[in-house]
mmCIF file of the N, C-alpha and C atoms, coordinates in Angstrom:
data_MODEL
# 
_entry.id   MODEL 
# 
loop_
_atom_site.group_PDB 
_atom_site.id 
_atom_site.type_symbol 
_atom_site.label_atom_id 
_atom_site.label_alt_id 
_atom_site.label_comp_id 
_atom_site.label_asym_id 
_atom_site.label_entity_id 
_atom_site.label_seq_id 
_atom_site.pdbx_PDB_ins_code 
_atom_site.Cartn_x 
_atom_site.Cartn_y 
_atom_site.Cartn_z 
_atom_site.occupancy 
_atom_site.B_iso_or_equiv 
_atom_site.pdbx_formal_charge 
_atom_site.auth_seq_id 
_atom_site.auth_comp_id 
_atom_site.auth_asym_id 
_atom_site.auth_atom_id 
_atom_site.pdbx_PDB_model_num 
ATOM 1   N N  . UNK A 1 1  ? 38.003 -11.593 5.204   1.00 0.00 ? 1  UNK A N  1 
ATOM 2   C CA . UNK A 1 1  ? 37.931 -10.321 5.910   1.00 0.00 ? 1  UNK A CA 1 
ATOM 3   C C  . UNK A 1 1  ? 37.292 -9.249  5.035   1.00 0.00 ? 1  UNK A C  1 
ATOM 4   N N  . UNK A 1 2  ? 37.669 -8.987  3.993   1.00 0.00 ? 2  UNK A N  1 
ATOM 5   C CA . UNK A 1 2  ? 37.260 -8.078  3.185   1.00 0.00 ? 2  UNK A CA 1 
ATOM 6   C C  . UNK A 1 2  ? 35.183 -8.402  2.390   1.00 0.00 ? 2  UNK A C  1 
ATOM 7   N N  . UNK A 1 3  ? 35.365 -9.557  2.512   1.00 0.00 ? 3  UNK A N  1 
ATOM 8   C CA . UNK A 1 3  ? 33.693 -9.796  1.932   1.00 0.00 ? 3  UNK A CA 1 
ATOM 9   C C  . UNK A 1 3  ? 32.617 -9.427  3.579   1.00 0.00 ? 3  UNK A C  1 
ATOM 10  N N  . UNK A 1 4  ? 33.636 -9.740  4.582   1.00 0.00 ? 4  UNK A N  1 
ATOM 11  C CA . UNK A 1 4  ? 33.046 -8.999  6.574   1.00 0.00 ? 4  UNK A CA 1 
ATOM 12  C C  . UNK A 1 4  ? 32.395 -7.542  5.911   1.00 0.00 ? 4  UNK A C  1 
ATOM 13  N N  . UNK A 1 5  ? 33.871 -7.115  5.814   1.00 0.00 ? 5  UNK A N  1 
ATOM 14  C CA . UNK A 1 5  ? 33.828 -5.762  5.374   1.00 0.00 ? 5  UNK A CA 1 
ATOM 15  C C  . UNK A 1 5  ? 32.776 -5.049  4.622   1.00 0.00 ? 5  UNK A C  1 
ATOM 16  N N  . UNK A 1 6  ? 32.693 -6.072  3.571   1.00 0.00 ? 6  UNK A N  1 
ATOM 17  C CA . UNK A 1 6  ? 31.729 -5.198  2.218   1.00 0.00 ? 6  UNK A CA 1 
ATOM 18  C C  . UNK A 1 6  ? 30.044 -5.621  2.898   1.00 0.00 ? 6  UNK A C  1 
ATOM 19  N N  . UNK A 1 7  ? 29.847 -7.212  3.683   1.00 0.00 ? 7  UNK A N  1 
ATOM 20  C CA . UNK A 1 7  ? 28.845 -6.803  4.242   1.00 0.00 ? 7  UNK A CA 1 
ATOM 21  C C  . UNK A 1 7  ? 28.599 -6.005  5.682   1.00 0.00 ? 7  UNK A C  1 
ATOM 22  N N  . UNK A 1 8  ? 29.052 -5.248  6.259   1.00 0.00 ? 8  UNK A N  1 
ATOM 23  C CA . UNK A 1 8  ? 28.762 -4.758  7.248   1.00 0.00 ? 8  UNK A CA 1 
ATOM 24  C C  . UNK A 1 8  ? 28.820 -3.210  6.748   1.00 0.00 ? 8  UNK A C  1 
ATOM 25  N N  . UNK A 1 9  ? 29.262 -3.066  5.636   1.00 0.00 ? 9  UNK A N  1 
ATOM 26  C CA . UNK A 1 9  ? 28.969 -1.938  4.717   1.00 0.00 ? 9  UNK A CA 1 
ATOM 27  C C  . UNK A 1 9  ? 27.765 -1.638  4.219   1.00 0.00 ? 9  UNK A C  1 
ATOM 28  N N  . UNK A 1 10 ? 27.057 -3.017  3.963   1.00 0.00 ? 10 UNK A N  1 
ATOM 29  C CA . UNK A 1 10 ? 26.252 -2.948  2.685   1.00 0.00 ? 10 UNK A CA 1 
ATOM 30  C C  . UNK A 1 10 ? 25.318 -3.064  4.322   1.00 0.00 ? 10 UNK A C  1 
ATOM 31  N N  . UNK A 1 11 ? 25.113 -3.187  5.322   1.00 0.00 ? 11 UNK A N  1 
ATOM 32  C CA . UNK A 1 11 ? 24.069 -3.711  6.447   1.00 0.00 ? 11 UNK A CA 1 
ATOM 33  C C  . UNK A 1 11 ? 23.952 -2.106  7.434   1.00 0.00 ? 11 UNK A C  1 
ATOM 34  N N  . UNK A 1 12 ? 25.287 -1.372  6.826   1.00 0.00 ? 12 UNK A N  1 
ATOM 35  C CA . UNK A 1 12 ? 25.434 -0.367  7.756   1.00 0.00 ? 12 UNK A CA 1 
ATOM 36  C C  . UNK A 1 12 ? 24.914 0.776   7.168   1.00 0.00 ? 12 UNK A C  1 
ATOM 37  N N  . UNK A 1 13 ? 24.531 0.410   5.777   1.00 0.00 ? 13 UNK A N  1 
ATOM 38  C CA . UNK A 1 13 ? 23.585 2.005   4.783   1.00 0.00 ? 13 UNK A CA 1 
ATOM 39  C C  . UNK A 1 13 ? 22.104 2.576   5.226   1.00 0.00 ? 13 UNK A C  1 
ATOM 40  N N  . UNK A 1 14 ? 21.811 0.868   5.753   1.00 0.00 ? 14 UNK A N  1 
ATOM 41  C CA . UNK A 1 14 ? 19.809 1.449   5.968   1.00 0.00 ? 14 UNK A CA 1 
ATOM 42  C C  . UNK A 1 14 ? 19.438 2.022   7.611   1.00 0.00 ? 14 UNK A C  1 
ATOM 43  N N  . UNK A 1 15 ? 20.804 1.614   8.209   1.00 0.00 ? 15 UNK A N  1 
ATOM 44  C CA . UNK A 1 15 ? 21.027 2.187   9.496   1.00 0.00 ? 15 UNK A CA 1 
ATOM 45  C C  . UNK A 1 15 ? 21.358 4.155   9.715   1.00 0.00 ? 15 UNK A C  1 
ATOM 46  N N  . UNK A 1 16 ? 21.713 3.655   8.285   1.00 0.00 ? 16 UNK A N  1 
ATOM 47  C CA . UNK A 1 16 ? 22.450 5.450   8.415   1.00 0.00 ? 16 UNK A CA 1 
ATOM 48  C C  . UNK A 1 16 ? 21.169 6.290   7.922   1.00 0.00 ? 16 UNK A C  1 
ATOM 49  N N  . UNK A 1 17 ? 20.582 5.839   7.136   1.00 0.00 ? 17 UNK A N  1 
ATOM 50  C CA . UNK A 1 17 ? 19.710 6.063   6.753   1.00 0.00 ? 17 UNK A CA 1 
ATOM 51  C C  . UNK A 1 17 ? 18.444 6.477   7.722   1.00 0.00 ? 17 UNK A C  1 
ATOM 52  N N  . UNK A 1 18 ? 18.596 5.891   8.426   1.00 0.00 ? 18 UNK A N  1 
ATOM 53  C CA . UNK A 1 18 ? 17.487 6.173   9.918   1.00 0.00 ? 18 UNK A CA 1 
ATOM 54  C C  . UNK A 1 18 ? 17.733 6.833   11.080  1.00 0.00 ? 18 UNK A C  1 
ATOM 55  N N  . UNK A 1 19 ? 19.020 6.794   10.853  1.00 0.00 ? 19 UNK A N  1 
ATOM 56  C CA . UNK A 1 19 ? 19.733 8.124   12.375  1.00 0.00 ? 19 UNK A CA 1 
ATOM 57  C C  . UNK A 1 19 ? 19.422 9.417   11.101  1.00 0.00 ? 19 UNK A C  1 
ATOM 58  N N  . UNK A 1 20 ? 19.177 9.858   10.439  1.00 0.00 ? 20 UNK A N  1 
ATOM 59  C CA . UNK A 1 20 ? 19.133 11.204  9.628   1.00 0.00 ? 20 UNK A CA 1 
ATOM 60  C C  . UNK A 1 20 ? 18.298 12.638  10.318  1.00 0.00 ? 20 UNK A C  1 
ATOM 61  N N  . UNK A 1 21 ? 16.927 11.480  10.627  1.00 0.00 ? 21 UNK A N  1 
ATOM 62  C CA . UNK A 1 21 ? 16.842 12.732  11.224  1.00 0.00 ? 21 UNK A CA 1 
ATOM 63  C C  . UNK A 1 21 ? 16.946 12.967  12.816  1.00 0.00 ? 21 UNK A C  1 
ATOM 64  N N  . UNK A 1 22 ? 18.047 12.342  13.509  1.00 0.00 ? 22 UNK A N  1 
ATOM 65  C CA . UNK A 1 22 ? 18.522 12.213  14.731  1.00 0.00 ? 22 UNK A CA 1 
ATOM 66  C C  . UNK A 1 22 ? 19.575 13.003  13.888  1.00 0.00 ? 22 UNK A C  1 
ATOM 67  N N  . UNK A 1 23 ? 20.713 13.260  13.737  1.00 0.00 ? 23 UNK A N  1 
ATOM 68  C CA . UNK A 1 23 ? 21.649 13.760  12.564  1.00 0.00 ? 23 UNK A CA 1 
ATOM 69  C C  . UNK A 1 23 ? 20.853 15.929  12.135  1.00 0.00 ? 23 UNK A C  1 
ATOM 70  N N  . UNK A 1 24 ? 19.872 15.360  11.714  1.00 0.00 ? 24 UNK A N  1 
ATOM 71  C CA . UNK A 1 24 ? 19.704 16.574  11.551  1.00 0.00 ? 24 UNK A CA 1 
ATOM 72  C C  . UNK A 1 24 ? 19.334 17.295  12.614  1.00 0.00 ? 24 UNK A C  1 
ATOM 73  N N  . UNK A 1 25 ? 18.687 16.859  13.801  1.00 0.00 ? 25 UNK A N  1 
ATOM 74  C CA . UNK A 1 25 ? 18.323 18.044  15.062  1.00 0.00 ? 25 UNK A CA 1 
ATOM 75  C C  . UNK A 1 25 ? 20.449 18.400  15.342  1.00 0.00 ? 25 UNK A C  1 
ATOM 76  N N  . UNK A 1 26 ? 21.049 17.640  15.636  1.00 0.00 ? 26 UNK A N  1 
ATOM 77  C CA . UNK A 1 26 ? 22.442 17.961  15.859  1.00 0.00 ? 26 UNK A CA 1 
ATOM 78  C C  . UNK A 1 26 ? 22.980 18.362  15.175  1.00 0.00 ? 26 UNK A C  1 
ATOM 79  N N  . UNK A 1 27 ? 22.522 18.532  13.850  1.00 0.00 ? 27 UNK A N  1 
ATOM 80  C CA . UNK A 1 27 ? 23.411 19.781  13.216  1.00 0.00 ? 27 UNK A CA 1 
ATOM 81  C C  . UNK A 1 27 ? 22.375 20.777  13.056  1.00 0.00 ? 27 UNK A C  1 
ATOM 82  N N  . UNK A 1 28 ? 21.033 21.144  13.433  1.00 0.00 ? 28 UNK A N  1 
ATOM 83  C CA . UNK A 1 28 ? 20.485 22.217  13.459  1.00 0.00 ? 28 UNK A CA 1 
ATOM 84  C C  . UNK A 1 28 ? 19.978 22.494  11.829  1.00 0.00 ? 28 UNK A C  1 
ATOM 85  N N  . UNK A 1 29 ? 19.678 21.535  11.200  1.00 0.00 ? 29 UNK A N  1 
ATOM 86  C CA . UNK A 1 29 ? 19.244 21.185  10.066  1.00 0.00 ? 29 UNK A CA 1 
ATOM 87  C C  . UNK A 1 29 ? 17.632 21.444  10.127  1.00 0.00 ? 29 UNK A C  1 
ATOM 88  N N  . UNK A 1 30 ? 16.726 21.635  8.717   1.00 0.00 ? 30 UNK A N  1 
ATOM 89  C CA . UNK A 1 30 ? 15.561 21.420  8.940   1.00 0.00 ? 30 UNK A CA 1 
ATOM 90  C C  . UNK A 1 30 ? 15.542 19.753  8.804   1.00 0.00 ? 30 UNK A C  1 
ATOM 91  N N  . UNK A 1 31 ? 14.454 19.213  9.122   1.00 0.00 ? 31 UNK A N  1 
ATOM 92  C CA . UNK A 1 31 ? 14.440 17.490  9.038   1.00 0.00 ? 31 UNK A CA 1 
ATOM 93  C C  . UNK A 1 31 ? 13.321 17.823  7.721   1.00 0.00 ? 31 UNK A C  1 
ATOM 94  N N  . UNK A 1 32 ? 13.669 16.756  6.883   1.00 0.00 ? 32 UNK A N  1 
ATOM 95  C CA . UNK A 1 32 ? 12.996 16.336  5.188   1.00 0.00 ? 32 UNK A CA 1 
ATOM 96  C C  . UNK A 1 32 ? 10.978 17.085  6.014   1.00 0.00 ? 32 UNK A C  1 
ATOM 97  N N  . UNK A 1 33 ? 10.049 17.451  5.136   1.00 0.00 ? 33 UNK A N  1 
ATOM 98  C CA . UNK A 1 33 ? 9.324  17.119  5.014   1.00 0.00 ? 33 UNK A CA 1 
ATOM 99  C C  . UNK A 1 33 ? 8.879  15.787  4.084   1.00 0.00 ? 33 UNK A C  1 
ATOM 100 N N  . UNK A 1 34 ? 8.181  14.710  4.589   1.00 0.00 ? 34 UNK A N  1 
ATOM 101 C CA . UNK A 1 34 ? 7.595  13.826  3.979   1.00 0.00 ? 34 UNK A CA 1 
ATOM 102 C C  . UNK A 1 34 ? 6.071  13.621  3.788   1.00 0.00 ? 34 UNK A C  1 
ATOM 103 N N  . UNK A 1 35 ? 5.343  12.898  2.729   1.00 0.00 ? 35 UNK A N  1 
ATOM 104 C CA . UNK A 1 35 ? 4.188  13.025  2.903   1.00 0.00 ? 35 UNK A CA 1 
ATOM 105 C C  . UNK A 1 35 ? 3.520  11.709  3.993   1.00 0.00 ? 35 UNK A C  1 
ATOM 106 N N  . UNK A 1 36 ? 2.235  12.125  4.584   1.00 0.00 ? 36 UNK A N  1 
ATOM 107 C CA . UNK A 1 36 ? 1.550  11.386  5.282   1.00 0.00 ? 36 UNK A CA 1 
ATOM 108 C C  . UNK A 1 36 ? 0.725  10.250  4.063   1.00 0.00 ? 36 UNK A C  1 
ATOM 109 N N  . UNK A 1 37 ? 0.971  8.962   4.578   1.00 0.00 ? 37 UNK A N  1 
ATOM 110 C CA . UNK A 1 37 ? 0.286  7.878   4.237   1.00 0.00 ? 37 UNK A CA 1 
ATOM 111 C C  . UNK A 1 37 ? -1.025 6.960   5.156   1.00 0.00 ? 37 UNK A C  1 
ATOM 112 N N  . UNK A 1 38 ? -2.372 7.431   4.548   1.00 0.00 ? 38 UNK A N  1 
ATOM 113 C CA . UNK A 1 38 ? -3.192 6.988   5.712   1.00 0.00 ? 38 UNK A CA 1 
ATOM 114 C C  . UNK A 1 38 ? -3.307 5.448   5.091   1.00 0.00 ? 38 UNK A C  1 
ATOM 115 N N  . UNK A 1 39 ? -4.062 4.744   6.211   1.00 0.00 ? 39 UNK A N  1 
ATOM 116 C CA . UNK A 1 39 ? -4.203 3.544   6.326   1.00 0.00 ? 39 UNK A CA 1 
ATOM 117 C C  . UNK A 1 39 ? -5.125 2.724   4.996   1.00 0.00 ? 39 UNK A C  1 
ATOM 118 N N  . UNK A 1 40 ? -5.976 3.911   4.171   1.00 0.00 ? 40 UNK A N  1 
ATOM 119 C CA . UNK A 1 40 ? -6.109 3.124   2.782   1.00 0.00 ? 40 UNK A CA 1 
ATOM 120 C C  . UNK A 1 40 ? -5.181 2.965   1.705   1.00 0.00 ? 40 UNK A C  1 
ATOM 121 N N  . UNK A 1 41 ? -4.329 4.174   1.792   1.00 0.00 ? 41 UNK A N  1 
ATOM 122 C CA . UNK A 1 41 ? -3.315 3.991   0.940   1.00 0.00 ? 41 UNK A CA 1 
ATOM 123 C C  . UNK A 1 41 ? -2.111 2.901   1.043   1.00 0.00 ? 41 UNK A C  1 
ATOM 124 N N  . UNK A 1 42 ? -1.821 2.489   2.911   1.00 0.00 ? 42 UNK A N  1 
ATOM 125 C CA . UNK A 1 42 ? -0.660 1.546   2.788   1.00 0.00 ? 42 UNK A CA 1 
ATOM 126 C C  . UNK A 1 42 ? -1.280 0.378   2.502   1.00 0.00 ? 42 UNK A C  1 
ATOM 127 N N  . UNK A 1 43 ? -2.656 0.436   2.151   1.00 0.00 ? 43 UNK A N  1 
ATOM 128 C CA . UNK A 1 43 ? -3.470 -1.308  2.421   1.00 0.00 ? 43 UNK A CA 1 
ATOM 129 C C  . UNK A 1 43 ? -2.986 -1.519  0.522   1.00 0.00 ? 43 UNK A C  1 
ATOM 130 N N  . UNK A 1 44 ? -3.827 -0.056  -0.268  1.00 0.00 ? 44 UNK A N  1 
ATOM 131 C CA . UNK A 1 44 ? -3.426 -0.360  -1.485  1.00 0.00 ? 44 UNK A CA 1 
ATOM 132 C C  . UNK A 1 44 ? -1.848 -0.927  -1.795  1.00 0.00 ? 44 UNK A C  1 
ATOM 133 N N  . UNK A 1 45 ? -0.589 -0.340  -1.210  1.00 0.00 ? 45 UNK A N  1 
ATOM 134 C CA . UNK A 1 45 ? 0.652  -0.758  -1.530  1.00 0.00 ? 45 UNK A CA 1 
ATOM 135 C C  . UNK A 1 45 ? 0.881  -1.817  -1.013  1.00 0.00 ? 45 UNK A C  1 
ATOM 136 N N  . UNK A 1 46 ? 0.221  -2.274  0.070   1.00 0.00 ? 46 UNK A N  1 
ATOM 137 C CA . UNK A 1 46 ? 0.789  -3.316  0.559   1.00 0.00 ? 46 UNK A CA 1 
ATOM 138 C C  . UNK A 1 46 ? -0.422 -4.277  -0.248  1.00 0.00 ? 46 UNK A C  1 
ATOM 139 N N  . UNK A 1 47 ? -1.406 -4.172  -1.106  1.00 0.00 ? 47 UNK A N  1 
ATOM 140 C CA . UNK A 1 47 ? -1.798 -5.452  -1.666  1.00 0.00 ? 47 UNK A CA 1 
ATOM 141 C C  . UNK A 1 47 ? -1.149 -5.524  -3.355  1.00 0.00 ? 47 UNK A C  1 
ATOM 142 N N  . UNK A 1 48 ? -0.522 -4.149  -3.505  1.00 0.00 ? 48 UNK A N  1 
ATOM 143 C CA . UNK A 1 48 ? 0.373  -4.170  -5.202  1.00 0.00 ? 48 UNK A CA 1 
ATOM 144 C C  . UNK A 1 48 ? 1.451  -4.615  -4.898  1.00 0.00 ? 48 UNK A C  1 
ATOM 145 N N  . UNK A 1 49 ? 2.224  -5.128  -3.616  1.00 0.00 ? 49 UNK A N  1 
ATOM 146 C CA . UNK A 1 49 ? 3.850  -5.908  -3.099  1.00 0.00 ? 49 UNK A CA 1 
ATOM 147 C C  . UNK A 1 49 ? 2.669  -6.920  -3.233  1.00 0.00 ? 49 UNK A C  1 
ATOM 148 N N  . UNK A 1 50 ? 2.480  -7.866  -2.653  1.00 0.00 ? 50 UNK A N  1 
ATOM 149 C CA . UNK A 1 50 ? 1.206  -8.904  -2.770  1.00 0.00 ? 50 UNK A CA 1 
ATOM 150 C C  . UNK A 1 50 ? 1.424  -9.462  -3.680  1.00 0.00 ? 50 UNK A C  1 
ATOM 151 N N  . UNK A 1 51 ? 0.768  -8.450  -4.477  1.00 0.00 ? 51 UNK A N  1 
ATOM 152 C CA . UNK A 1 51 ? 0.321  -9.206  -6.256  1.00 0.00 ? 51 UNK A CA 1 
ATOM 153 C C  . UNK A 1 51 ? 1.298  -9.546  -6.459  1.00 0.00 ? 51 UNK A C  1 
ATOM 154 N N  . UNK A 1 52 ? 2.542  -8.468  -6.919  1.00 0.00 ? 52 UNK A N  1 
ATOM 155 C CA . UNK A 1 52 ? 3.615  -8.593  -7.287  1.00 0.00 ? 52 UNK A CA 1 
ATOM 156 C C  . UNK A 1 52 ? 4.189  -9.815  -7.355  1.00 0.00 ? 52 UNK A C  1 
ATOM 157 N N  . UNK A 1 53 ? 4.271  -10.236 -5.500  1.00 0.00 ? 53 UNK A N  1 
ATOM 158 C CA . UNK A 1 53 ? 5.388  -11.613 -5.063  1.00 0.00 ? 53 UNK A CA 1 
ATOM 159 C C  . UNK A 1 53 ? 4.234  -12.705 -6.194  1.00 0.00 ? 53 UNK A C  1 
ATOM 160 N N  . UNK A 1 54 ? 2.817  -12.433 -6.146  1.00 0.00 ? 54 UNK A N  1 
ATOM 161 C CA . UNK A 1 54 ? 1.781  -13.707 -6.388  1.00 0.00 ? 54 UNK A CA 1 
ATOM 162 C C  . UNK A 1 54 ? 1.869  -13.960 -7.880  1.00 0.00 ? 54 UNK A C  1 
ATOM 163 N N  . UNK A 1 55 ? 2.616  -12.628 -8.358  1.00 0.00 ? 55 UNK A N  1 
ATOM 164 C CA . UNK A 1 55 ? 2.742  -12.998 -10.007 1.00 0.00 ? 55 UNK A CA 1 
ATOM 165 C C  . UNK A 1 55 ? 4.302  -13.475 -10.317 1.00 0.00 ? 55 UNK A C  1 
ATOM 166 N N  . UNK A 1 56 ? 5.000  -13.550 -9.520  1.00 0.00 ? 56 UNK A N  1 
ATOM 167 C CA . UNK A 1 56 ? 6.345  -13.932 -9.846  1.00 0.00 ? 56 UNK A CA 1 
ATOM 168 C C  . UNK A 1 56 ? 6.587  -14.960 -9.362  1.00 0.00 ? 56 UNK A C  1 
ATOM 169 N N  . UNK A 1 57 ? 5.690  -15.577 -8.220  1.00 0.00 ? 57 UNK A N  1 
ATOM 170 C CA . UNK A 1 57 ? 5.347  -17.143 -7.647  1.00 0.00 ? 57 UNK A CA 1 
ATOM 171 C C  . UNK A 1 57 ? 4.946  -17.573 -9.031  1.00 0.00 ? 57 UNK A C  1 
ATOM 172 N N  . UNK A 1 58 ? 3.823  -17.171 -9.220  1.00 0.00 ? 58 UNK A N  1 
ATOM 173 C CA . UNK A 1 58 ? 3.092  -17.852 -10.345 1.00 0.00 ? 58 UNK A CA 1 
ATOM 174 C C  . UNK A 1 58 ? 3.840  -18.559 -11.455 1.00 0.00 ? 58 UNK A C  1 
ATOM 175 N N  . UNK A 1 59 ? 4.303  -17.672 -11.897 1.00 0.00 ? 59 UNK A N  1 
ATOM 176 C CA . UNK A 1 59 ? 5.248  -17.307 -13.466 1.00 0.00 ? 59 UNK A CA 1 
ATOM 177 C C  . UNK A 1 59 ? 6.338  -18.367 -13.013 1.00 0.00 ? 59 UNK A C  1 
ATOM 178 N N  . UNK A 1 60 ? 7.133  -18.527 -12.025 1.00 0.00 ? 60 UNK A N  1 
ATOM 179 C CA . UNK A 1 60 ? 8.270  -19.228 -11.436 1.00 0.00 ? 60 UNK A CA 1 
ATOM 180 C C  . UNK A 1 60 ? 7.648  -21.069 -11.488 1.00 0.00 ? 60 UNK A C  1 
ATOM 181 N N  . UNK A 1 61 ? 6.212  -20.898 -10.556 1.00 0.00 ? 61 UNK A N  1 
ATOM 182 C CA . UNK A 1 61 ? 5.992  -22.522 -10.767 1.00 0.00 ? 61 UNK A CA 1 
ATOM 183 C C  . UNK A 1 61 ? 5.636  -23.052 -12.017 1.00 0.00 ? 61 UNK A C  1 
ATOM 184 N N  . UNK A 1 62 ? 4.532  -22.123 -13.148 1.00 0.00 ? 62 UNK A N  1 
ATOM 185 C CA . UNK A 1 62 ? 4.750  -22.501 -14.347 1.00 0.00 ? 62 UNK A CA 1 
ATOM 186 C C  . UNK A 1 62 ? 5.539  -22.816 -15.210 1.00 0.00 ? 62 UNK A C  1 
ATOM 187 N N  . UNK A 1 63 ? 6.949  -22.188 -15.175 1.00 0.00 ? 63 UNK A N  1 
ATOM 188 C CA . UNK A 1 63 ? 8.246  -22.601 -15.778 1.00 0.00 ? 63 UNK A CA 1 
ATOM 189 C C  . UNK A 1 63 ? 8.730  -23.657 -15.320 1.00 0.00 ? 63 UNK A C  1 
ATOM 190 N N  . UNK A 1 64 ? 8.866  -24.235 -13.922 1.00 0.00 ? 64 UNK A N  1 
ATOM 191 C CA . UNK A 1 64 ? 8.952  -25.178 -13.383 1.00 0.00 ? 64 UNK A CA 1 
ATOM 192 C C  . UNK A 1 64 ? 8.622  -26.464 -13.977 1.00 0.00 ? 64 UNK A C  1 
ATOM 193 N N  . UNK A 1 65 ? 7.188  -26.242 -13.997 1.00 0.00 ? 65 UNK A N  1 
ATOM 194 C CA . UNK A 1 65 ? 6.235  -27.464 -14.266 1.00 0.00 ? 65 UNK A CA 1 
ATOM 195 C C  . UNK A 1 65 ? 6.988  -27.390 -15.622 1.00 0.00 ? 65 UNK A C  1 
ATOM 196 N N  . UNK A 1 66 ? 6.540  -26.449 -16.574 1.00 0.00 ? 66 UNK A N  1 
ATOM 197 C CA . UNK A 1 66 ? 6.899  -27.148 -18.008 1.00 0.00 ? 66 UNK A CA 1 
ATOM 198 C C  . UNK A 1 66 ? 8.143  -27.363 -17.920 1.00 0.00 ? 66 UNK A C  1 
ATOM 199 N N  . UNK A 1 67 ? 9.456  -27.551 -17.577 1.00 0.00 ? 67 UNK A N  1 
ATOM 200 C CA . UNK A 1 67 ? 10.946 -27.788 -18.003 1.00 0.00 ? 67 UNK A CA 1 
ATOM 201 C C  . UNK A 1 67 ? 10.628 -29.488 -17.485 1.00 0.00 ? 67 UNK A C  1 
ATOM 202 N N  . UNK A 1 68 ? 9.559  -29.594 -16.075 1.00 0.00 ? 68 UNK A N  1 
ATOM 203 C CA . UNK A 1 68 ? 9.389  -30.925 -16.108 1.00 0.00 ? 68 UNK A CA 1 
ATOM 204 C C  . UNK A 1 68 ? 8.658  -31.867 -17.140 1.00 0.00 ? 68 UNK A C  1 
ATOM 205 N N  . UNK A 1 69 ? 7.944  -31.278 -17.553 1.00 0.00 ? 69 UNK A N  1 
ATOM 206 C CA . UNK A 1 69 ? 7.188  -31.786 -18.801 1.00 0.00 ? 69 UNK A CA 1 
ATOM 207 C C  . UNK A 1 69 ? 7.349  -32.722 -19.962 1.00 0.00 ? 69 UNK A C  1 
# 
């Protein structure tokens, strides 16, 4: 019961996280300014997550191979 608990805790943060600014018109809050991301910039982040996973694939099957070695 209690590990239910801690995940429906840990599943219920990124939810809360997204009613905020539903949250803020009802309390009469200003809502965050954030900055705008155009479509070259998410291509750049989304090919540096990319690399990222492609260098930690990498690095992961090389260790692999040599422990078989």
């Amino acid at each position: 019961m209690q590990t239910l608990l801690i995940r429906l805790s840990i599943a219920a943060a990124p939810l809360m996280l997204l009613a905020d600014p539903a949250l803020a018109q009802l309390l009469n809050r200003r809502p965050r300014v954030v900055p705008e991301i155009d479509a070259s910039t998410g291509l750049l982040a989304a090919a540096a997550v990319l690399a990222a996973l492609a260098f930690v694939w990498e690095v992961r099957r090389r260790r692999a191979r040599a422990v078989h070695a």
